[in-house]
C-alpha positions in Angstrom: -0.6 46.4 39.1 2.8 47.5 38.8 5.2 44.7 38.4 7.9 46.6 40.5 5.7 46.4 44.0 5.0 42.4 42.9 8.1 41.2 45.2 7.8 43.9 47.9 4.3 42.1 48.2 6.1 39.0 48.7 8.1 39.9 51.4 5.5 41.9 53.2 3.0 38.5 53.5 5.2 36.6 55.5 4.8 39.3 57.9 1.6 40.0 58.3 0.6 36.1 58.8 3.2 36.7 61.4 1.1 39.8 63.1 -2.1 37.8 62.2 -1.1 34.6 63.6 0.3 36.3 67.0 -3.2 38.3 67.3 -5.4 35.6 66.5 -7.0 33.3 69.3 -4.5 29.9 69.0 -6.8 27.5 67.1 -6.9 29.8 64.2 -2.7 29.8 63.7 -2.4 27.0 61.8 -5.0 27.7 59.1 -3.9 31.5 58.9 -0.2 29.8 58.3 -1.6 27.8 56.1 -3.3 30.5 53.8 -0.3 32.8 53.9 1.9 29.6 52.7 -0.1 29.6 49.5 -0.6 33.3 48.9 2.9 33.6 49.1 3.5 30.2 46.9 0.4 31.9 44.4 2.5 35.5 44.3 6.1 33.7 43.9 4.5 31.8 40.7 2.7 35.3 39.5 6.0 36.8 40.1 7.9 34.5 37.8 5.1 34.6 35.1 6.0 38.5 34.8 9.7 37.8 34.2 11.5 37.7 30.6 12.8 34.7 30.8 15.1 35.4 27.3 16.7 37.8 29.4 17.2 35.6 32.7 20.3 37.5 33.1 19.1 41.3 33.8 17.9 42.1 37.0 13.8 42.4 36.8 10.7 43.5 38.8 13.4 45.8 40.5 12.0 48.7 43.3 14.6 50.7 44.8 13.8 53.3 47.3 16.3 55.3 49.4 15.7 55.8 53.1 19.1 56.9 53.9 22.0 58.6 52.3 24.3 59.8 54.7 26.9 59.2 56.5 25.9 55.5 55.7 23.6 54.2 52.9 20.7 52.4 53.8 18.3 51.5 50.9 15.6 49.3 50.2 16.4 47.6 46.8 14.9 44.5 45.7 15.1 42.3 42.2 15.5 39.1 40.8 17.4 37.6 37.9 16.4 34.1 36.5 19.1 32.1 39.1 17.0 34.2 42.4 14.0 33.9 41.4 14.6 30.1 40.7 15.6 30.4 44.3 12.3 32.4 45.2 10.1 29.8 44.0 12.1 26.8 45.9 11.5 28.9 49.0 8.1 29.1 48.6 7.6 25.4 47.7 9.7 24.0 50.5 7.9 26.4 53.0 4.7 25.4 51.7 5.7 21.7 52.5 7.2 22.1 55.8 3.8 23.9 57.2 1.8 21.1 55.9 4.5 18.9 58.3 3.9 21.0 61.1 0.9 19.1 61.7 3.1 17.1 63.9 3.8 20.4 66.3 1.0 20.8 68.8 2.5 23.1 71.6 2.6 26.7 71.7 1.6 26.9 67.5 1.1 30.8 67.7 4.5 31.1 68.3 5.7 28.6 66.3 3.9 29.7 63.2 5.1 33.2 63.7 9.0 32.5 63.8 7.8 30.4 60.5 6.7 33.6 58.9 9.6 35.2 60.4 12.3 33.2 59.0 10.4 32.6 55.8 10.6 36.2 55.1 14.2 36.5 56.2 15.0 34.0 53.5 13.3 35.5 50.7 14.8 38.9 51.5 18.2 37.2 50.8 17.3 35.9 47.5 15.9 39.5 46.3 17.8 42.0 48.1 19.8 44.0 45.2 21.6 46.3 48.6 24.6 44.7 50.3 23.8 45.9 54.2 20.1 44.9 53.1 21.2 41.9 52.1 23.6 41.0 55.1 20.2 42.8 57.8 18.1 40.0 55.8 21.0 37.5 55.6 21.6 37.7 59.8 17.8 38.0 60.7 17.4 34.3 60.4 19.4 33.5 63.5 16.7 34.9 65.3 13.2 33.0 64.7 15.6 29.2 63.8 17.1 30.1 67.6 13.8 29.8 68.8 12.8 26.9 66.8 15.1 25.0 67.5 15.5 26.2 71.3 11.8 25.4 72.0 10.2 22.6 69.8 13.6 20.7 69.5 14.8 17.2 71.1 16.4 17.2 74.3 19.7 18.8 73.4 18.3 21.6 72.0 19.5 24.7 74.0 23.3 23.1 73.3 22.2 22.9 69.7 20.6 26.0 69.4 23.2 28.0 70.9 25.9 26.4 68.4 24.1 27.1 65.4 24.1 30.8 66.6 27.8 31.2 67.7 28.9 29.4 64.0 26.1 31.6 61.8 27.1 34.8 64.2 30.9 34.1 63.8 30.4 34.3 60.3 27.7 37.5 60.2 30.8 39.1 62.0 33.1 38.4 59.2 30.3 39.4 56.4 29.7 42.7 58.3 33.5 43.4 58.7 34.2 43.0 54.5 30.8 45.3 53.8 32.6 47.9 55.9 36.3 47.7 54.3 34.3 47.3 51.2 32.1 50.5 51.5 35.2 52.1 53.2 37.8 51.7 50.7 35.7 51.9 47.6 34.8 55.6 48.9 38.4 56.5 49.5 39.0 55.2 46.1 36.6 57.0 44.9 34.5 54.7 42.9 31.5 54.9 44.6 31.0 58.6 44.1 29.2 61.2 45.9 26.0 58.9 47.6 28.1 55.9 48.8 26.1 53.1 47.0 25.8 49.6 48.3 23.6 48.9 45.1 25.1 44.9 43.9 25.2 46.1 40.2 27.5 49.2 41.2 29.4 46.8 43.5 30.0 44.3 40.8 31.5 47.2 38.6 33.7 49.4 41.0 34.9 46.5 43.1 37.4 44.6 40.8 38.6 47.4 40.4 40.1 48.3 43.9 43.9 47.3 44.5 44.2 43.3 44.8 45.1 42.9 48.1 41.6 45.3 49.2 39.7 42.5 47.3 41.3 39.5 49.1 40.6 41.0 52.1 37.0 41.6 51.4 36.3 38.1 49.4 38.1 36.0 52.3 35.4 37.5 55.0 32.4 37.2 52.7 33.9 33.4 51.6 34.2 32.4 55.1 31.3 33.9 56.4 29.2 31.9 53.2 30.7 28.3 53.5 30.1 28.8 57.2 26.2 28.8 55.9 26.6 26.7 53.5 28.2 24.7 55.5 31.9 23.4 55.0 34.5 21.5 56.5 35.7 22.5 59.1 33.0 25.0 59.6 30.4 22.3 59.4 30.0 20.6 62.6 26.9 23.2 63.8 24.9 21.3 60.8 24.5 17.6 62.1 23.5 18.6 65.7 21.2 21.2 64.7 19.2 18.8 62.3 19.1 16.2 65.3 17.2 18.6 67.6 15.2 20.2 65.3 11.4 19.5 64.9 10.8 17.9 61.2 9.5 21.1 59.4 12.6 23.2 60.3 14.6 20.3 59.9 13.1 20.5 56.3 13.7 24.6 55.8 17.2 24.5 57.1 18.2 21.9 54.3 16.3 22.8 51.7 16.6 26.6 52.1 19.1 28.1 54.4 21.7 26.3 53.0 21.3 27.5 50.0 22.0 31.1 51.3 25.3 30.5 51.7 25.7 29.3 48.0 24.0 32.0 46.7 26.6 34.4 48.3 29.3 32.9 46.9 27.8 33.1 43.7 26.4 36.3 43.4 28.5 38.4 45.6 31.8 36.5 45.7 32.1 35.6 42.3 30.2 38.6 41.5 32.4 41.2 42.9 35.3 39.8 42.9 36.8 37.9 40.0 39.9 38.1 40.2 40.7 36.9 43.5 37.9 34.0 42.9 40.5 32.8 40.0 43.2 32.6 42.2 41.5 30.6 44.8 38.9 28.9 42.1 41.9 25.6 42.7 41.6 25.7 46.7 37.9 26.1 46.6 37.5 22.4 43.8 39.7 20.7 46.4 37.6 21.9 49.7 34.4 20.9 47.4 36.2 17.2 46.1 37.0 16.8 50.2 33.7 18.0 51.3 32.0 15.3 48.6 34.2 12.6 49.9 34.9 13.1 54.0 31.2 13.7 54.3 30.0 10.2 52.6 32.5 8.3 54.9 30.8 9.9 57.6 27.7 8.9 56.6 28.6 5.6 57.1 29.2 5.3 61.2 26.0 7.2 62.2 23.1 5.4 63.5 21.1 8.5 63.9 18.6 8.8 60.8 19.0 12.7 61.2 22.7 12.7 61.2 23.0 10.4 58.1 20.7 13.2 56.1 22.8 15.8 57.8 25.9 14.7 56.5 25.1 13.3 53.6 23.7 17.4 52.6 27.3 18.2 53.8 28.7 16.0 50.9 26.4 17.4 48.4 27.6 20.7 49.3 31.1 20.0 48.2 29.2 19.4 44.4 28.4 23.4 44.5 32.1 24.2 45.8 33.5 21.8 43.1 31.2 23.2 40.6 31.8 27.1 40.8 35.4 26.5 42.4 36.3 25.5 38.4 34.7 28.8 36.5 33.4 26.7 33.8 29.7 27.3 32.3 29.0 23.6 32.8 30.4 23.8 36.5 28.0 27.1 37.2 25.2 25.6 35.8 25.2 22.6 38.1 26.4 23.6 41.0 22.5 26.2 40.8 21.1 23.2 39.1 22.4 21.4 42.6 21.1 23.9 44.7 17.4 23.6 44.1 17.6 19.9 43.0 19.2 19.0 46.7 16.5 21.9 48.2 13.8 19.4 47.1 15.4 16.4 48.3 16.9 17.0 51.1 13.7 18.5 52.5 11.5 15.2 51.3 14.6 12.6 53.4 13.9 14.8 56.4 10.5 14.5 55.7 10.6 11.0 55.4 12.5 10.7 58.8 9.9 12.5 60.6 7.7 10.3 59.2 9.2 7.4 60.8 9.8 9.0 64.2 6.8 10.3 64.5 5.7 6.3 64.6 8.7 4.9 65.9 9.4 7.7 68.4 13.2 7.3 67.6 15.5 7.9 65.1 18.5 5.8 66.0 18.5 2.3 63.3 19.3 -0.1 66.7 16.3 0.8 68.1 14.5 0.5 65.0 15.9 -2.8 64.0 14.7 -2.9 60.6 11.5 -5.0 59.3 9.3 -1.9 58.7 8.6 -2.7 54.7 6.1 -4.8 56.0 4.1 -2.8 57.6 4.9 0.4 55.8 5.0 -0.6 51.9 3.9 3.0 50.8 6.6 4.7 53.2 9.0 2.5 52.0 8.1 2.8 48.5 8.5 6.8 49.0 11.5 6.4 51.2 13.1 4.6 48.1 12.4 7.3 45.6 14.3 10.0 47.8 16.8 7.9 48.7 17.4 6.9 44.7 17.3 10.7 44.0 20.0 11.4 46.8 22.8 9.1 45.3 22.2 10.4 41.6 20.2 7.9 39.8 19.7 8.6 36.0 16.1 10.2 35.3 16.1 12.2 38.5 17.7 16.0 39.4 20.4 14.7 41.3 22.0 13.0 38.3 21.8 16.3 36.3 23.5 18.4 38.6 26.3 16.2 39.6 26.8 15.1 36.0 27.2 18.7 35.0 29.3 20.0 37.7 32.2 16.6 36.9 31.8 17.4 33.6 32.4 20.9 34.1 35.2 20.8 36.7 37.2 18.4 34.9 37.2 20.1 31.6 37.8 23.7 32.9 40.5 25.6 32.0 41.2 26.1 35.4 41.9 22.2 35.8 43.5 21.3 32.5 46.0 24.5 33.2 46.9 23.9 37.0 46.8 19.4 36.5 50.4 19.1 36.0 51.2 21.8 39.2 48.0 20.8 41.8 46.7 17.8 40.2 43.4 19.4 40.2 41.6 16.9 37.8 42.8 14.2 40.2 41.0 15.4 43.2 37.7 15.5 40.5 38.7 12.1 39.8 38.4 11.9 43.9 35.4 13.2 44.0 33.6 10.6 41.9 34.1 8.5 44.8 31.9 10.1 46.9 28.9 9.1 44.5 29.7 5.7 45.0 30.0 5.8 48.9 26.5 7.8 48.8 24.9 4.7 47.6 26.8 2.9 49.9 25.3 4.8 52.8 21.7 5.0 50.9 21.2 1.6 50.8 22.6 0.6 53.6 20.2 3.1 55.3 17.0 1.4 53.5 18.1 -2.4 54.4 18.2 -1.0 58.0 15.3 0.3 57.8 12.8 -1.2 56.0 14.6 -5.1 55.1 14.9 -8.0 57.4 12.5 -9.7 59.7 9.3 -8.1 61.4 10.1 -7.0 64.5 7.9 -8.1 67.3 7.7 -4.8 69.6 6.4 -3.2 65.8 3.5 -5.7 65.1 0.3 -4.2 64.8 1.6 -0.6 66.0 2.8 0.8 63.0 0.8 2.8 60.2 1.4 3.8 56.7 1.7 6.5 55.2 -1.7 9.0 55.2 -3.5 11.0 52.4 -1.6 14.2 53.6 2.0 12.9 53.8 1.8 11.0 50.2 0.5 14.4 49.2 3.8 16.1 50.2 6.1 13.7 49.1 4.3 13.3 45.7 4.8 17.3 44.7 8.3 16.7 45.9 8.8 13.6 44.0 7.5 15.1 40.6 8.9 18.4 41.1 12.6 15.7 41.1 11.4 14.1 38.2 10.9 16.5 36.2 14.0 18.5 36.6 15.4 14.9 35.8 14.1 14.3 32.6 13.5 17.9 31.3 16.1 20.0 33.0 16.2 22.3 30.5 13.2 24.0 32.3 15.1 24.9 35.2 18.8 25.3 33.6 17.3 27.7 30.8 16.1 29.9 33.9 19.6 31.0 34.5 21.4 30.3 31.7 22.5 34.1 31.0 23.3 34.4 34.6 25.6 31.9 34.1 27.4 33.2 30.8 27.6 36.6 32.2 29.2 35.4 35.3 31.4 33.1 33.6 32.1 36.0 30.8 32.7 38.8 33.6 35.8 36.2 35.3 37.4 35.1 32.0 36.8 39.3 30.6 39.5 39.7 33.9 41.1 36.5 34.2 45.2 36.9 34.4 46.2 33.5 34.8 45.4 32.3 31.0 44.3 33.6 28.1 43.0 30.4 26.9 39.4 30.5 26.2 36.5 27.8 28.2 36.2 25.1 26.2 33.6 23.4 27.8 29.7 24.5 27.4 
């Protein structure tokens, strides 16, 4: 087989389980989901065993074929580098897990598990399209089938939520589509594109630093806002926390672990990618929205009593780490804020996990209601429910502590922060930051005494299971997958390590602020 079809393969299973599913009587859906989860998991692991790994950095398993020329370029272009198909494989894992939660769904599962295969397939088409409109048609498709599953299967406010996770994520397509256009508009006039009009991401990368500085602020600020919108950040982030609350469990799951971490990728592949030059003027700004985001987030943490919201907001905060992180254009910085966007992938999506868990027994999510007690009765749910919660705050020996670690380390030593500290006190918004690790224990723990501490309540007794066979089974692969990026994380940093240096090396190659070099590794 040739490896160039191996990821077009990829993208096309996700829709046909969605034409099987949707043609198959209704018992069979959730088996045919099921099969496509792990064909796709199966090919996303084949697909990474064909990569060169020692060159992480170059673009592989590429398959370009042109549909369209002119007047506009529309091209099917995929490939991945060692930081997309990290991504890739998280996808697959995460959707994996969230169709073994959907167990809990039981109405109308042929349309269900089609919008899954819908949206799955969406997501992966962000991580491996190597064409800008491609990438924003892939990028925008998602609004349709998590509309839906969140307008359908959610809780009682879902058509309010529903509709304001669109208007936010639309808002911001708006703004992405508006910068591809001045983009593609005023590279042509410039003449850098030459005679076909490319939208091709390594020909973007080239011509557009090149383009007068003001064209690339324009274009950066629409593809920035449009990202942290997705990703999201303050004060772009309030569509989060009430689209988590009315989602079902499994898409609860997805949205965390996965379409979050669309948003970062942009800003990492295009936005630092094409534009280097603006991202070092802005690289301060964007450490102090991350230190902010790490910080406001945690406190707010604190005065929810919905389980959902906590998780919600606490992913929020963890965001800010990935700001703060490629914000100060330091190798160490990179590295963890990638490193932070598949370790919080995997443990976001096992809290929200863990919450369905419990509501699914409880019937509610708000800790009044609950009123605490529940070790008793639920030692191996609590036992689980203290791993994720130790791997949220950072504890040593899990991915959480590698990423944050890195991005401090890397933001405070930047040259970007040891230039600007005397002007914008940048290191002391790092120093900031650090707080927000402590009040994520806070919340953490205060979260598992409400839970799980305290005496037995009575309207619990005797109504309560444990955890079964299939939920230890998900949280177990999540749990391992944490630990071992903890204590060997050189497996998943040495995936995109050359990503990372050529990044870093195309900014600093154009940087006009210093010529000092990075200091830090």
């Amino acid at each position: 087989m040739d490896n160039s079809s191996l990821l077009t393969i990829l993208l096309l299973l996700p829709l046909i389980g969605c034409a099987l599913i949707a043609l198959l009587p209704e018992k069979s859906a959730r088996p045919t989901a099921l099969t496509f989860g792990g064909a796709m998991l199966l090919t996303s692991i084949f697909c990474a065993s064909k990569m060169n790994w020692d060159n992480n950095g170059l673009m592989q398993l590429v398959f370009r074929h042109e549909w369209i020329s002119s007047p506009f370029p529309l091209n099917y272009s995929v490939g991945v580098d060692g930081m997309s198909m990290s991504l890739v494989l998280l996808t697959t894992v995460v959707t994996m897990l969230a169709l073994v939660a959907s167990q809990w769904i039981k109405m109308r599962e042929k349309l269900y598990y089609s919008l899954v295969m819908l949206l799955t397939f969406s997501i992966l088409g962000v991580f491996t399209s190597q064409d800008l409109l491609q990438f924003f048609i892939t990028f925008e498709f998602e609004l349709v089938p998590m509309y839906f599953l969140i307008a359908i299967w959610g809780g009682k406010n879902r058509a309010y939520a529903a509709m304001k996770f669109l208007l936010y994520t639309f808002t911001g397509g708006i703004l992405m589509l508006g910068s591809l256009l001045f983009l593609f508009f005023t590279l042509k006039s410039q003449a850098f594109v030459g005679v076909t009009g490319t939208l091709d991401f390594r020909e973007l990368a080239q011509n557009a630093a090149n383009l007068p500085k003001a064209a690339q602020t324009i274009a950066f600020l629409g593809f920035f806002l449009a990202f942290i919108i997705k990703l999201p950040s303050f004060p772009f982030h309030t569509w989060l926390p009430d689209a988590h609350v009315e989602a079902p469990t499994p898409i609860s799951m997805i949205l965390a672990g996965l379409l979050l971490k669309m948003g970062s990728y942009g800003l990492v592949r295009i936005c630092m990618g094409f534009f280097p030059n603006v991202f070092i003027d802005f690289g301060n700004w964007i450490m102090y929205l991350g230190a902010f985001n790490i910080v406001w987030a945690a406190i707010a943490c604190l005065v929810q009593q919905d389980m959902k919201r906590i998780i919600a907001f606490s992913s929020v905060s963890h965001m800010g780490f990935i700001l703060l992180g490629i914000g100060s254009l330091s190798p160490a910085g990179l590295n963890g804020a990638i490193f932070q966007m598949i370790s919080h992938g995997l443990i976001s999506a096992g809290l929200f996990f863990l919450v369905g868990c419990i509501y699914e027994r409880c019937h509610t999510r708000l800790l009044p209601e609950i009123g605490g007690g529940l070790g008793k009765q639920m030692p191996v749910l609590f036992y689980m429910w203290m791993f994720m919660a130790l791997a949220n705050l950072g504890l040593p020996g899990m991915s959480g502590f590698v990423a944050e670690s890195a991005v401090f380390y890397g933001s405070y030593s930047s040259w970007m922060a040891q230039q600007s500290a005397a002007v914008a006190g940048v290191q002391g918004w790092i120093i900031f930051a650090c707080f927000g690790v402590i009040l994520t224990a806070g919340y953490m723990l205060w979260l598992l005494k409400r839970l799980f501490y305290g005496e037995e309540q009575a309207k619990w007794a005797g109504h309560l299971t444990d955890a079964f066979a299939w939920e230890k089974s998900c949280v177990y692969v999540m749990a391992a997958l944490i630990m071992l990026m903890g204590f060997v994380p050189s497996i998943v940093a040495n995936s995109y390590s050359r990503v990372v240096q050529n990044t870093i090396s195309n900014i600093t190659q154009r940087q006009t602020i210093s010529a000092r070099p990075l200091t830090d590794g």
